[in-house]
C-alpha positions in Angstrom: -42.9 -7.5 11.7 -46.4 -7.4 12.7 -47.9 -6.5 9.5 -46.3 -9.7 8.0 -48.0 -11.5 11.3 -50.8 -10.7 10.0 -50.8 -11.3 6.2 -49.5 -15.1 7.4 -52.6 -15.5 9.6 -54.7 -14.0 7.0 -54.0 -16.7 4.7 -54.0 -19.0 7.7 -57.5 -17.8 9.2 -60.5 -20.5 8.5 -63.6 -19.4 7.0 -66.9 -21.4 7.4 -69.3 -21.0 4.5 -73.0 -22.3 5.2 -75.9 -23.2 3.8 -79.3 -22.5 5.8 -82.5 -23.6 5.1 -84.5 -20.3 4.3 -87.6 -20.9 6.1 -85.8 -22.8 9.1 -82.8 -21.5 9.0 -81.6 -24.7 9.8 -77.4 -25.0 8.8 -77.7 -27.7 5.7 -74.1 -27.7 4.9 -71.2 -26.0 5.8 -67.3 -26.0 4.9 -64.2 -24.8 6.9 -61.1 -23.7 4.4 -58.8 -21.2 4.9 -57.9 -18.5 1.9 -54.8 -20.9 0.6 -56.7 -24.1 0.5 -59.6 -22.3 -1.6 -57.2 -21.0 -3.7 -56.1 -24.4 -4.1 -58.8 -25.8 -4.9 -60.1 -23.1 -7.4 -56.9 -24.3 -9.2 -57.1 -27.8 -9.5 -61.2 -27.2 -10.3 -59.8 -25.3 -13.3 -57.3 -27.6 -14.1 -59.2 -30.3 -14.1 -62.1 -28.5 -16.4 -59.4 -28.3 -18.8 -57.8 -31.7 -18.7 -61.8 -32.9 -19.6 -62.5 -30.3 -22.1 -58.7 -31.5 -23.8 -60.0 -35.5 -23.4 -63.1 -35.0 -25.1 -62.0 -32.5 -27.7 -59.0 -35.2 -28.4 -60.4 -38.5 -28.1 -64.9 -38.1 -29.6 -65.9 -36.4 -32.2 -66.9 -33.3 -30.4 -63.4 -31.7 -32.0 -65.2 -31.6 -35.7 -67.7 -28.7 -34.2 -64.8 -26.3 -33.7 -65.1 -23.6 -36.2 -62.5 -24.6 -39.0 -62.0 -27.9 -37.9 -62.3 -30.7 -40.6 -64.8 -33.5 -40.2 -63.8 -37.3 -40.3 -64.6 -37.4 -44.1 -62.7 -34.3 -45.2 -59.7 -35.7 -43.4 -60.2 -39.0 -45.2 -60.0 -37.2 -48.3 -57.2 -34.9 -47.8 -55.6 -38.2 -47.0 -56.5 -39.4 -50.6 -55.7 -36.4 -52.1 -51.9 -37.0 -51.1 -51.8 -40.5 -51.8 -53.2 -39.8 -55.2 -51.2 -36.7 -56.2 -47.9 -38.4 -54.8 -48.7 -41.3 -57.3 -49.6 -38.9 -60.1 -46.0 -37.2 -59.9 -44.6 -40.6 -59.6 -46.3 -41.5 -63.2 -45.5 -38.4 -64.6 -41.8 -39.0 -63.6 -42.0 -42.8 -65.3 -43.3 -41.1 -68.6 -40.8 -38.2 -68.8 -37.8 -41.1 -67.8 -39.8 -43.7 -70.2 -39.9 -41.3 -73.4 -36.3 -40.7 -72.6 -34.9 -43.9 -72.7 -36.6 -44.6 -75.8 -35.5 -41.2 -77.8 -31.8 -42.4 -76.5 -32.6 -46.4 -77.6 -34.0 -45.0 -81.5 -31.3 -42.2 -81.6 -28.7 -45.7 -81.0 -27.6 -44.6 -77.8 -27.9 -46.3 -74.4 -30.6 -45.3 -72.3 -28.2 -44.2 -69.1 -31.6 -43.3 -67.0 -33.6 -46.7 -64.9 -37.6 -46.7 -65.7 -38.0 -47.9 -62.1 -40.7 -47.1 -59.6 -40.1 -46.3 -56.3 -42.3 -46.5 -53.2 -42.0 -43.3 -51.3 -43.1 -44.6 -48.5 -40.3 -47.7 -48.8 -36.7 -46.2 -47.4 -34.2 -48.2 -49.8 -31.5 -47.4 -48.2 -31.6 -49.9 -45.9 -32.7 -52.7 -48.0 -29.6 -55.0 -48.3 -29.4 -57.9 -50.5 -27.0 -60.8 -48.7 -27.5 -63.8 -49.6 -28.2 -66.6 -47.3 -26.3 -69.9 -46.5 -29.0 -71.8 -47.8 -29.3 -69.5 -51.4 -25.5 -70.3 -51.6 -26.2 -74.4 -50.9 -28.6 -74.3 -53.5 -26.3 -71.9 -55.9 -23.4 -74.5 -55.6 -26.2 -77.2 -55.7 -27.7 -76.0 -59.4 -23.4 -75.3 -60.3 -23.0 -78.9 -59.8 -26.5 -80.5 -61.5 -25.4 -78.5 -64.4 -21.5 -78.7 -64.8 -22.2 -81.9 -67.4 -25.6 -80.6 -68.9 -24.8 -80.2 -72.7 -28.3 -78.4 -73.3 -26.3 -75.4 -73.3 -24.2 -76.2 -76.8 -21.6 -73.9 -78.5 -23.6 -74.4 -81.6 -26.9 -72.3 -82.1 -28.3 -73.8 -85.1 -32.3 -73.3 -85.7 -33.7 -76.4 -87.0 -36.3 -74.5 -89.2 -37.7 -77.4 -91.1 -39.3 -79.1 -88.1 -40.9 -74.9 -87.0 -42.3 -74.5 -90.7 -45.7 -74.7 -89.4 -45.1 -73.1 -85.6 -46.4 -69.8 -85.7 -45.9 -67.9 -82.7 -47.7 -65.2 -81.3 -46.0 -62.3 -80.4 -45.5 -61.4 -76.9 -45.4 -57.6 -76.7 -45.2 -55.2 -79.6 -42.3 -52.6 -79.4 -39.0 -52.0 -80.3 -36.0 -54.4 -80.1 -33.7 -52.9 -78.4 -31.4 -56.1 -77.7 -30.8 -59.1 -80.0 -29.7 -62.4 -79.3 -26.2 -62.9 -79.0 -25.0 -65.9 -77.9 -20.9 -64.7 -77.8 -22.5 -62.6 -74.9 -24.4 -65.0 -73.4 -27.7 -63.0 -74.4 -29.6 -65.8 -75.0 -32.8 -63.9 -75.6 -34.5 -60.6 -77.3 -34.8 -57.7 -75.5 -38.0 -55.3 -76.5 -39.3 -52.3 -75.2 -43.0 -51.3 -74.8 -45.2 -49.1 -73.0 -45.2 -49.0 -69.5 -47.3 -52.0 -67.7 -48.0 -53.9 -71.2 -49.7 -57.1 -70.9 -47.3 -60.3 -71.7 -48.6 -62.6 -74.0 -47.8 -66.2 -74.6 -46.2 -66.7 -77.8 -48.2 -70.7 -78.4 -50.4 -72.7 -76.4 -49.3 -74.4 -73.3 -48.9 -75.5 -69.8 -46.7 -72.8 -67.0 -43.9 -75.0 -65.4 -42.1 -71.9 -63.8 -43.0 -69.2 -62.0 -41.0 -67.1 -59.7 -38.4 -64.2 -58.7 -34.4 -63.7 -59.0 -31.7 -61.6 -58.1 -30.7 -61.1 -61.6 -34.1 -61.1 -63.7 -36.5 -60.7 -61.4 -40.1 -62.1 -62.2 -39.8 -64.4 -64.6 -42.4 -67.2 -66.1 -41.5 -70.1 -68.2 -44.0 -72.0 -70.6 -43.6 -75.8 -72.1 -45.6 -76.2 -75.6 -45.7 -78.7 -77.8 -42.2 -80.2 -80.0 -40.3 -79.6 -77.2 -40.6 -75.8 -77.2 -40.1 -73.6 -73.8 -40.7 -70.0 -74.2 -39.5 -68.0 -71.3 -40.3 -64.1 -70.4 -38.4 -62.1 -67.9 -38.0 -59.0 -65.9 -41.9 -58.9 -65.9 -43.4 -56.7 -62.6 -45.9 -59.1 -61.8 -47.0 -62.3 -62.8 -50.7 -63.6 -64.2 -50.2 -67.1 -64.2 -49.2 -69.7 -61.4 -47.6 -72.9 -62.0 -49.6 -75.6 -63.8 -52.3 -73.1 -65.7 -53.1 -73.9 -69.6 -52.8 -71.2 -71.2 -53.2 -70.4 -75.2 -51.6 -68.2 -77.8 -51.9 -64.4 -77.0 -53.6 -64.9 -73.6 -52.0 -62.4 -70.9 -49.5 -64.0 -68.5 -47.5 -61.3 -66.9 -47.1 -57.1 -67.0 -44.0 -55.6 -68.5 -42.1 -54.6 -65.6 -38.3 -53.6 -64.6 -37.7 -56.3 -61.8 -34.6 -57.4 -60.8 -31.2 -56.2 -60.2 -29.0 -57.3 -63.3 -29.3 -57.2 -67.3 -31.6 -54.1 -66.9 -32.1 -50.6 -67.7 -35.6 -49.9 -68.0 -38.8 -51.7 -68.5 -39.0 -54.3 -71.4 -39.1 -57.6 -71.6 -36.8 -60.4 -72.5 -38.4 -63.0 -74.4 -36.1 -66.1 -74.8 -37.5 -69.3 -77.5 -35.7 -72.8 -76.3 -36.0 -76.3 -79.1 -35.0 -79.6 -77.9 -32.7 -77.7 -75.6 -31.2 -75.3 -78.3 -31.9 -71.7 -77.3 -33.3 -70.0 -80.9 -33.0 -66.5 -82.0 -36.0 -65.0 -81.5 -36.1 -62.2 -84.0 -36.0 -65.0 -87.1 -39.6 -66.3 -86.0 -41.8 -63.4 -84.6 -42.0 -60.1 -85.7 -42.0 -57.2 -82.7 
């Protein structure tokens, strides 16, 4: 019992440690602790040395002079680096898919892989496509405008007297690989290109339409003269805006894959429209 007296008072005993003056020795300053309040304060000295060292290493720039450590601009190009690379593999990807679809589409098959681009950084997944109240208002509201509209005849008949002397300018050059068909309801020509080809409009005129669908995704529509509308769809982005002049073979859009239906790759669909008579594009351009 009394040696464990004594270790207790020997971390309870108060020491006084002072500062004297050497030539007066006159007491400057002086401090009273005992052995478990230096310890103490040894530790949160220590502690706190480390919790500044950790701040300033974590939040300046004092962390790029540790051995190994890379500066601001090496991490901005590592940074790079990845994006680039992860954009590279995505191209290479697009080709390999691309030059399958097409082997399938000249062999006469159907090209069963998509040509579409992803954003890795985009989690589709969770992108759900409902549509609203008011896209159903307007759905039923277009169903209704266009019940009695007889623009839309039976009877496909191309009045090639009065488009003698139209010559139209070719949109995209590539392979057709989907012809008008009106007993389908495929009013238009389907024709594969390289990826991101420039759209060109087929004849001088004015844009009236520009916009985005569920089914056909980007799409742009052009008025020209005798009554002609020329229409392009499934484009990935679109060059013109709504009222622009534009003239034959001037770019207007980039092939794309955009939108959910009536598509299996990149290509375009390139529809020709006469006094309200859709006209098969195949018997006035050459692709």
């Amino acid at each position: 019992m009394a040696k464990k007296d004594t270790k207790k008072r020997s971390w309870r005993d108060k020491y006084r440690f002072s500062v004297y003056n050497d030539k007066t020795f006159e007491e400057v300053w002086y401090i009273r602790m005992t052995r478990y309040n230096g310890f103490l304060m040894f530790a949160f000295i220590i502690l706190m040395i480390v919790g500044i060292t950790t701040a300033l290493i974590t939040f300046t720039n004092l962390r790029e002079f540790i051995p190994g450590y890379p500066d601001g601009n090496t991490l901005r190009h590592m940074r790079m680096n990845v994006i680039k690379l992860d954009s590279l593999e995505d191209e290479l990807s697009l080709r390999d898919q691309y030059f399958r679809n097409l082997n399938a589409i000249i062999s006469g098959e159907e090209p069963l892989d998509r040509v579409a681009g992803q954003d890795t950084l985009v989690n589709y997944k969770n992108i759900t496509f409902n549509r609203s109240e008011e896209d159903s208002l307007l759905r039923l509201q277009v169903e209704q405008e266009e019940q009695y509209n007889l623009t839309l005849s039976t009877t496909f008949m191309d009045d090639y007297t009065s488009l003698a002397n139209v010559h139209f300018f070719p949109p995209v050059r590539g392979i057709v690989s989907g012809s008008f068909n009106p007993r389908t309801k495929h009013f238009g020509t389907d024709i594969v290109t390289t990826p991101k080809a420039v759209v060109s409009a087929a004849l001088d005129g004015t844009v009236i339409f520009t916009g985005w669908t569920f089914e056909t995704g980007f799409v742009i529509q052009i008025q020209h003269s005798n009554n002609l509308i020329t229409v392009y769809k499934h484009n990935v982005t679109l060059l013109k805006e709504v009222g622009d002049a534009v003239t034959a073979g001037q770019g207007i859009a980039v092939v794309g894959d955009s939108g959910e239906l009536y598509t299996s790759g990149p290509h375009l669909h390139f529809e020709i429209w006469y006094n309200g008579k859709v006209l098969d594009a195949e018997k006035h351009i050459l692709f």
